[in-house]
VOGU-3710 file (C-alpha; in Angstrom, 3 decimals, decimal comma):
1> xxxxxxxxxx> -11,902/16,573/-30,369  -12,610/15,948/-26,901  -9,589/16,739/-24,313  -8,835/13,536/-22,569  -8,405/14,187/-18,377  -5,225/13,496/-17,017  -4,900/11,401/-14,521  -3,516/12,299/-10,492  -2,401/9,423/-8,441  -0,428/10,230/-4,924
11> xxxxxxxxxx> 1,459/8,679/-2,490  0,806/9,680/0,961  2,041/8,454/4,399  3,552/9,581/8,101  6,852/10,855/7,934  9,858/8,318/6,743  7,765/5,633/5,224  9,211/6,334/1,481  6,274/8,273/-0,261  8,523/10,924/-1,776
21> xxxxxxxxxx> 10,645/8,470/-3,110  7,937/6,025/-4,579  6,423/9,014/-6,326  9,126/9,944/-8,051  9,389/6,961/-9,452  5,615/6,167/-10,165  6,037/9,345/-12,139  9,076/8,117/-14,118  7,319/5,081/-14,936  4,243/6,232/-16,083
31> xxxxxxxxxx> 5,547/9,085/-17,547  3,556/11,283/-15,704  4,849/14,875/-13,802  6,228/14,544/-10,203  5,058/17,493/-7,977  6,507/17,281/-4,531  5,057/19,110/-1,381  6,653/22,311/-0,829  6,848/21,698/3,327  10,520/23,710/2,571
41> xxxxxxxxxx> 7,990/26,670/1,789  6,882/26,947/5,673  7,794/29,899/7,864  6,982/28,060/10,647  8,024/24,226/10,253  11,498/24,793/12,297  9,704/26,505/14,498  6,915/24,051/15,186  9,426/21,180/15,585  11,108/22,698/17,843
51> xxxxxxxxxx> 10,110/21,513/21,688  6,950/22,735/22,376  6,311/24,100/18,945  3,291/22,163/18,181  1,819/23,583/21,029  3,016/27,199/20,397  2,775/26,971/16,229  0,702/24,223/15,300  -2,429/26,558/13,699  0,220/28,764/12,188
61> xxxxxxxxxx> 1,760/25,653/10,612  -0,803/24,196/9,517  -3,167/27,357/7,784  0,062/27,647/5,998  0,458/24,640/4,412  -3,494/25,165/3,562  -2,798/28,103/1,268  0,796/26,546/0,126  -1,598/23,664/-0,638  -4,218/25,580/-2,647
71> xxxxxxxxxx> -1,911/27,481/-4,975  -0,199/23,594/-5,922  -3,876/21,799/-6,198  -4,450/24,645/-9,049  -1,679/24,244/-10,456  -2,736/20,181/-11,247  -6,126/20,827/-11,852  -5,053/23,029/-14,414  -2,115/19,942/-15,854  -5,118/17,032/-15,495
81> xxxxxxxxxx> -8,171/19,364/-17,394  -5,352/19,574/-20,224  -4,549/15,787/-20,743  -1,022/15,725/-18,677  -0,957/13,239/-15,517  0,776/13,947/-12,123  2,148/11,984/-9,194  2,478/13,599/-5,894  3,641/12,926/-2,620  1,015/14,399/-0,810
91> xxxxxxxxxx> -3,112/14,944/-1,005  -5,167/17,769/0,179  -7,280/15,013/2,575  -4,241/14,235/4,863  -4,069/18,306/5,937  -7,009/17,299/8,595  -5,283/14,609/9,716  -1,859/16,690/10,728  -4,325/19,467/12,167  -6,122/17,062/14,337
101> xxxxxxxxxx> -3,079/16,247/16,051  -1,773/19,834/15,821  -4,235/22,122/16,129  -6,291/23,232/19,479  -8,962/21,820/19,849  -10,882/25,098/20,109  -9,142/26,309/17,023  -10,087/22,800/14,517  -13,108/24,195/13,982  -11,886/27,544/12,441
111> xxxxxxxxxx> -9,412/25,511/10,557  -11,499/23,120/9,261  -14,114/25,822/7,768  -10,906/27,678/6,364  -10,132/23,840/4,847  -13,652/23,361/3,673  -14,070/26,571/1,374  -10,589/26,587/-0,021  -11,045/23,313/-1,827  -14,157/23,141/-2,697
121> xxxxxxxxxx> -14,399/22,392/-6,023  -11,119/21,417/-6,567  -9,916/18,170/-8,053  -8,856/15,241/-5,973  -6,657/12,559/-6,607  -8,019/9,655/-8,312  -5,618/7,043/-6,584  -4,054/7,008/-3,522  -1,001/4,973/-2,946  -1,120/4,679/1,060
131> xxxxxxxxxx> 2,172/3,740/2,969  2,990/2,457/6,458  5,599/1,039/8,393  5,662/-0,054/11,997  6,772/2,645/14,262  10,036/1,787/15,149  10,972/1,341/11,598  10,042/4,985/11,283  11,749/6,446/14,165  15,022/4,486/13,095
141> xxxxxxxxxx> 14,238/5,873/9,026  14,499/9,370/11,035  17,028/8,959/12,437  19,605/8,131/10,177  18,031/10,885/7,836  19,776/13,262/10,153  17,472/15,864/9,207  17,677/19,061/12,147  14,471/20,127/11,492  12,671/16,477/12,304
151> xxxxxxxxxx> 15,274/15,883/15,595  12,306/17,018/17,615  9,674/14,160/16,322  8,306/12,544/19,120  7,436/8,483/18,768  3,647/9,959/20,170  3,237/12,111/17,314  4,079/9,363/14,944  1,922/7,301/16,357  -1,234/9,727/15,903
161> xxxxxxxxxx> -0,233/10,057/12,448  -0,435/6,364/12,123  -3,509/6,306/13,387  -4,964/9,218/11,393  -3,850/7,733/8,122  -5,394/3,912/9,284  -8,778/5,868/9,774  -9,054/5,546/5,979  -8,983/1,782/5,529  -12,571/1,940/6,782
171> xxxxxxxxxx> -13,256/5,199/4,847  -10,989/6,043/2,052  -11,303/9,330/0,314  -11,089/7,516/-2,942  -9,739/4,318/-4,178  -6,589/3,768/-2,047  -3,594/0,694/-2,332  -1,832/0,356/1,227  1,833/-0,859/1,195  3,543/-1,946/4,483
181> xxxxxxxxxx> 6,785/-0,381/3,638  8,201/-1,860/7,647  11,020/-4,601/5,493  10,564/-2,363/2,522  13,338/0,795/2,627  11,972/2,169/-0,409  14,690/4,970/-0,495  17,822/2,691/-0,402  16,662/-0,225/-1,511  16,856/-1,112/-5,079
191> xxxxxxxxxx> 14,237/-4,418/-4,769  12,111/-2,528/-1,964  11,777/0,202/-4,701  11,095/-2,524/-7,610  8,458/-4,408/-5,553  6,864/-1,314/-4,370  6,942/0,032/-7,895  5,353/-3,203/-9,482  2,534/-3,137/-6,452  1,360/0,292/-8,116
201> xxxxxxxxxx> 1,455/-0,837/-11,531  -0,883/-4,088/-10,573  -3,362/-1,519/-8,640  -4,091/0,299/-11,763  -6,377/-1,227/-14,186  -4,312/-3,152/-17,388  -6,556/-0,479/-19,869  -6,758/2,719/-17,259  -2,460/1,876/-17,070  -2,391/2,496/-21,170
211> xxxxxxx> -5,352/4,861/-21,671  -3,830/7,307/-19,127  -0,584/6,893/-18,950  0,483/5,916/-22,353  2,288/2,671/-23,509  4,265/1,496/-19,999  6,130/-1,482/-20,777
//
């Protein structure tokens, strides 16, 4: 008998849009495994938001969340080539899109070689659940997170993240959803969660929803 694949959708976004949130719950729903980024994993994340850290740290940063990155994307591929689906909050194709605001310019193209051979090969996700939210709305979800280590997130560093992630509506790396998530605050929000939720659900085909996932309601 022939091993069915497993399935591996993720929801990706800038910072403070809900992702983390929606993929938990994705994965509850589907009854697939949830397997957050490890950004707590970082040596140098405190440092790099610190003032002037991208400047001083960004390469550092982001080579490290490369090989944090690698170890995780086995770790999946070896879950979806034995049956069992996953939900993340992250996806190996947003790395260049940090990097490109992060890294020198003289050092992108070391990085992106580094990028290049480490994946190869490697699974991606076969969905992408894409969220936004107008900038404001982010910088205010920030905010009242309260989080010391994102105090130093400037509004133009969101909004080269924004624009990273939009780059994909003209050339997704696979077949993406996009949810404004601006009047939608997915983490304390019961409907925002519900209506976000049911979004997903509709994106996935009625017989790819059973066939993967198993019986869903």
């Amino acid at each position: 008998m022939i091993r069915k694949r497993g399935t591996w959708i993720a929801c990706v976004g800038p910072i403070g849009v809900g992702k983390s949130t929606l993929a938990a719950i994705v994965a509850r729903r589907t009854g697939a495994s949830f397997v957050p980024e490890r950004f707590g994993e970082n040596p140098f994340l405190e440092r790099f938001y610190a003032p002037g850290g991208i400047e001083r740290w960004g390469f550092q940063t982001e080579v490290s969340f490369l090989t944090q990155r690698v170890d995780q994307v086995n770790e999946i591929a070896q879950s979806i080539a034995e049956g069992r689906s996953v939900v993340t909050d992250f996806t190996p194709q947003q790395n260049p899109i940090f990097a490109r605001i992060t890294v020198d310019p003289m050092e992108f193209g070391l990085y992106r070689e580094l990028y290049d051979r480490l994946f190869e090969g490697l699974p991606r996700p076969d969905r992408l659940i894409c969220l936004d939210a107008e900038l404001r709305t982010i910088m205010a979800r920030i905010r009242r997170r309260k989080r010391d280590m994102e105090s130093g997130i400037t509004a133009d560093y969101l909004r080269k993240l924004r624009a990273g992630y939009a780059t994909w509506r003209e050339n997704p790396p696979c077949q993406t959803l996009w949810i404004d998530t601006s009047r939608m605050p997915i983490p304390s929000d019961l409907v925002a969660r519900a209506n976000a939720l049911d979004a997903v659900m509709h994106s996935l085909e009625p017989d790819t929803r059973e066939a993967l996932f198993g019986k869903t309601g």
